[in-house]
C-alpha positions as CSV (number, residue, x, y, z in Angstrom):
1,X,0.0,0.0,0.0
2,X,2.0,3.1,-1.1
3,X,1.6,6.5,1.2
4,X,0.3,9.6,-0.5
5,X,0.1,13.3,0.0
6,X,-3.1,12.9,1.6
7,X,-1.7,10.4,3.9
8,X,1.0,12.8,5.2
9,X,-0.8,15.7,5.2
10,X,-3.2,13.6,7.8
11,X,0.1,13.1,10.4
12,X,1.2,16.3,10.0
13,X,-2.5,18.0,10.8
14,X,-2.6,15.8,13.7
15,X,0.9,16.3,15.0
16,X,0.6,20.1,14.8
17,X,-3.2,20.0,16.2
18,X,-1.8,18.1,19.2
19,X,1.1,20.5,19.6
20,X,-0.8,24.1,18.6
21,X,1.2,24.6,15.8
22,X,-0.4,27.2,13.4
23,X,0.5,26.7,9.7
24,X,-0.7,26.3,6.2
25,X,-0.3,24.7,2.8
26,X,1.3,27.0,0.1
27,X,3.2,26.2,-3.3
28,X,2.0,23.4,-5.6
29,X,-0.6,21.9,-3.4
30,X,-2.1,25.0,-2.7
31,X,-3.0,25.7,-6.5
32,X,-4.2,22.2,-6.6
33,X,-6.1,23.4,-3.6
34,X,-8.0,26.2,-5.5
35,X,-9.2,23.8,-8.1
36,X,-6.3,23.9,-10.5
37,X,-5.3,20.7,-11.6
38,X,-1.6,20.3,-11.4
39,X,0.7,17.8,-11.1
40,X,3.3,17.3,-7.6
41,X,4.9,15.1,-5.2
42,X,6.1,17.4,-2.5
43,X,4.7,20.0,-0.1
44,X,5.4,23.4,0.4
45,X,4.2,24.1,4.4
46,X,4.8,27.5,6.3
47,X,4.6,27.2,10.4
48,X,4.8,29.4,12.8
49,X,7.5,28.6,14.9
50,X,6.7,30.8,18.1
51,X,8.7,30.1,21.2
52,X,9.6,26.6,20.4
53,X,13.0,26.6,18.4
54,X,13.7,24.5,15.4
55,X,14.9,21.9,17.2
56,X,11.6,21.3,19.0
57,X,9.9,21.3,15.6
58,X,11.8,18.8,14.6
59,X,11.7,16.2,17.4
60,X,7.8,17.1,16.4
61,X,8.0,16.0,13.4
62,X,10.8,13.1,13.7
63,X,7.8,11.2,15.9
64,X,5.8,11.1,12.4
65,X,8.7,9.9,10.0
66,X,10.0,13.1,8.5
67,X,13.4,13.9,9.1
68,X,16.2,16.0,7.0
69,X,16.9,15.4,3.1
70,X,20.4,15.4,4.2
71,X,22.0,14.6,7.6
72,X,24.4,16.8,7.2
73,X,22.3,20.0,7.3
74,X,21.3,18.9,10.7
75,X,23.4,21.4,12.3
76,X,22.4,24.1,9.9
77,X,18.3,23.2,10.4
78,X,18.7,24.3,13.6
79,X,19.4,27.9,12.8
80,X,17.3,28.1,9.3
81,X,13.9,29.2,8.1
82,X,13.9,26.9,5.4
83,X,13.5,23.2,6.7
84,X,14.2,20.5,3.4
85,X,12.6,17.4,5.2
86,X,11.5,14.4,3.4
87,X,8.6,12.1,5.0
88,X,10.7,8.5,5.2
89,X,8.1,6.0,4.6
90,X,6.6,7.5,1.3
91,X,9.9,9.5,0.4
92,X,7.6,13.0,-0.2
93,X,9.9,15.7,0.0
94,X,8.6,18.6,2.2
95,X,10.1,22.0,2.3
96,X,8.9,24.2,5.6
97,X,9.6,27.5,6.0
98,X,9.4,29.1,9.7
99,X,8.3,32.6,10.2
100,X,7.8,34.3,13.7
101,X,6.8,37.8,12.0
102,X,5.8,39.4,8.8
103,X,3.7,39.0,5.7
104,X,3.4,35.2,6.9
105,X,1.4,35.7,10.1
106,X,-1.0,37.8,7.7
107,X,-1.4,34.7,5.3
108,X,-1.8,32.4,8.5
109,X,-4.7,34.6,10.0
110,X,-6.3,34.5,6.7
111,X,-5.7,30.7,5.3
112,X,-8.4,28.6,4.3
113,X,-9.5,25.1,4.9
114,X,-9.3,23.2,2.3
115,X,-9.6,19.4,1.2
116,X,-6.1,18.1,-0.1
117,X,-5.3,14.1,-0.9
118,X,-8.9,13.1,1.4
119,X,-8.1,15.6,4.3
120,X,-8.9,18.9,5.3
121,X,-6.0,21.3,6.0
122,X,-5.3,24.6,5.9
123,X,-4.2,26.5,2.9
124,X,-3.2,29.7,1.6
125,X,-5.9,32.1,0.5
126,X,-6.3,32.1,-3.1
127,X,-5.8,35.8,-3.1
128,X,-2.3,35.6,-0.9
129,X,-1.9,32.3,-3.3
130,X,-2.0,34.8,-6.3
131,X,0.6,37.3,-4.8
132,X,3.0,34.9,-3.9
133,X,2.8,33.2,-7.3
134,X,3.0,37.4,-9.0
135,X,6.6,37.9,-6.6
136,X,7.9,34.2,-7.5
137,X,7.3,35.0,-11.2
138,X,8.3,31.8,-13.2
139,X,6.8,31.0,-16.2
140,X,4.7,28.4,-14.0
141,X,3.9,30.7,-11.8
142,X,2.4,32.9,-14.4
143,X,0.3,29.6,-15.6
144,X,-0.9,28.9,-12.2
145,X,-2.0,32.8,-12.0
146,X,-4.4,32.6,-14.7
147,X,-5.6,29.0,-14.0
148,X,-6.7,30.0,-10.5
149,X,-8.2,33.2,-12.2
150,X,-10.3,31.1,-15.0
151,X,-11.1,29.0,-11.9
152,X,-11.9,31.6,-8.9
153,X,-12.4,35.2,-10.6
154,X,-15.8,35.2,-10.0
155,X,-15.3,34.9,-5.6
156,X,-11.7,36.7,-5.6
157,X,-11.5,39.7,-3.4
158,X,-9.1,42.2,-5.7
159,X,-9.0,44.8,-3.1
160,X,-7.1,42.4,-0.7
161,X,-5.1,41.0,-3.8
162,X,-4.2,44.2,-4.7
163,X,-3.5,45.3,-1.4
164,X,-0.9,42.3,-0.4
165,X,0.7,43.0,-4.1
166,X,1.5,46.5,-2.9
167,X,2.8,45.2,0.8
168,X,5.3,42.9,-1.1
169,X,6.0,45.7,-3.8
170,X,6.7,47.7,-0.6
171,X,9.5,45.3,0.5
172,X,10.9,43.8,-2.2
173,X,14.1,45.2,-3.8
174,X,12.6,44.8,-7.3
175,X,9.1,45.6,-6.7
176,X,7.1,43.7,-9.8
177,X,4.8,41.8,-8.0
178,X,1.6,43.8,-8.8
179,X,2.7,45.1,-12.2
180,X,3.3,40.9,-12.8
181,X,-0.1,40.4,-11.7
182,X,-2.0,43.3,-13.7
183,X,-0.7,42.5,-16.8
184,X,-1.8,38.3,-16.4
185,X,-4.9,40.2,-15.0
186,X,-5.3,42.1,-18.3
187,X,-4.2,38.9,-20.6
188,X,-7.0,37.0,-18.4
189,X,-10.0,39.6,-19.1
190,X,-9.1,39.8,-23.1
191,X,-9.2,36.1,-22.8
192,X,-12.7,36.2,-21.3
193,X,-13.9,38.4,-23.8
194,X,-13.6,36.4,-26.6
């Protein structure tokens, strides 16, 4: 019987729900989330790490069967926002990212429950889903952008879209994000109106 996404997202839940861990699906898993079929084997999480330190985290998470990619980094994971685990038993890589401040503790008061893989978890808004894709910028970000819009633009709030564009503009040393997401906006509505 092989172990899925849903599977580990079900440990995880429960591990964090037992330990009051706030966090959410983002990435990948997240667009899947919003109704926008796609492809992927890993998850993208964001926690809030709080007053426990990494190390805490991950004796947490070493009780479930997810430990680091590489053993060497051990040292370094206990210092580092970015977490590259790997659940052992199904070999799905998970990437974490901690945050104790900032733009994340917005996207974790407004995450959504969603179902993922048979479970319910929590995932990033569609709107903050749409930012983050505008500052990341790939090619497959750009795709996912206008899936989720041909999927969602009927129920997305713009004014909160628009407004977490201009807090990442705000901080980023090459603000983009919202011109990024006006122009797909733009491609999207000349699309509709054909």
């Amino acid at each position: 019987m092989s172990i899925g996404i849903g599977d580990v997202l079900r440990v995880i839940a429960a591990a964090f729900a037992e330990q009051g861990i706030r966090w959410y699906v983002f990435g990948a898993q997240a667009v899947l989330a919003h109704g926008l079929p796609r492809l992927t084997s890993d998850l993208d999480l964001t926690v809030e790490r709080g007053a426990r330190g990494n190390q805490a985290l991950l004796d947490a998470l070493a009780v479930i069967d997810i430990a680091p990619r590489d053993a060497t980094f051990t040292s370094l994971l206990l210092t580092s926002r970015l977490l590259p685990l790997v659940h052992n038993a199904s070999g799905i890589p998970i990437d974490i990212v901690l945050t104790d401040d900032g733009i994340e503790l917005d996207f974790l008061d407004r995450c959504v429950q969603r179902e993922l893989g048979g479970v319910v978890v929590p995932v990033l808004s569609v709107e903050d889903l749409i930012a983050t894709k505008a500052v990341a910028g790939r090619r497959k970000d750009e795709e996912d952008i206008l899936g989720v819009l041909r999927m969602q633009a009927a129920t997305l709030r713009m004014h909160e879209l628009r407004a977490v564009l201009r807090a990442f503009d705000a901080v980023l040393d090459e603000p983009r994000a919202s011109e990024r997401f006006e122009t797909l906006y733009r491609r999207f509505q000349r699309e509709r109106a054909k």
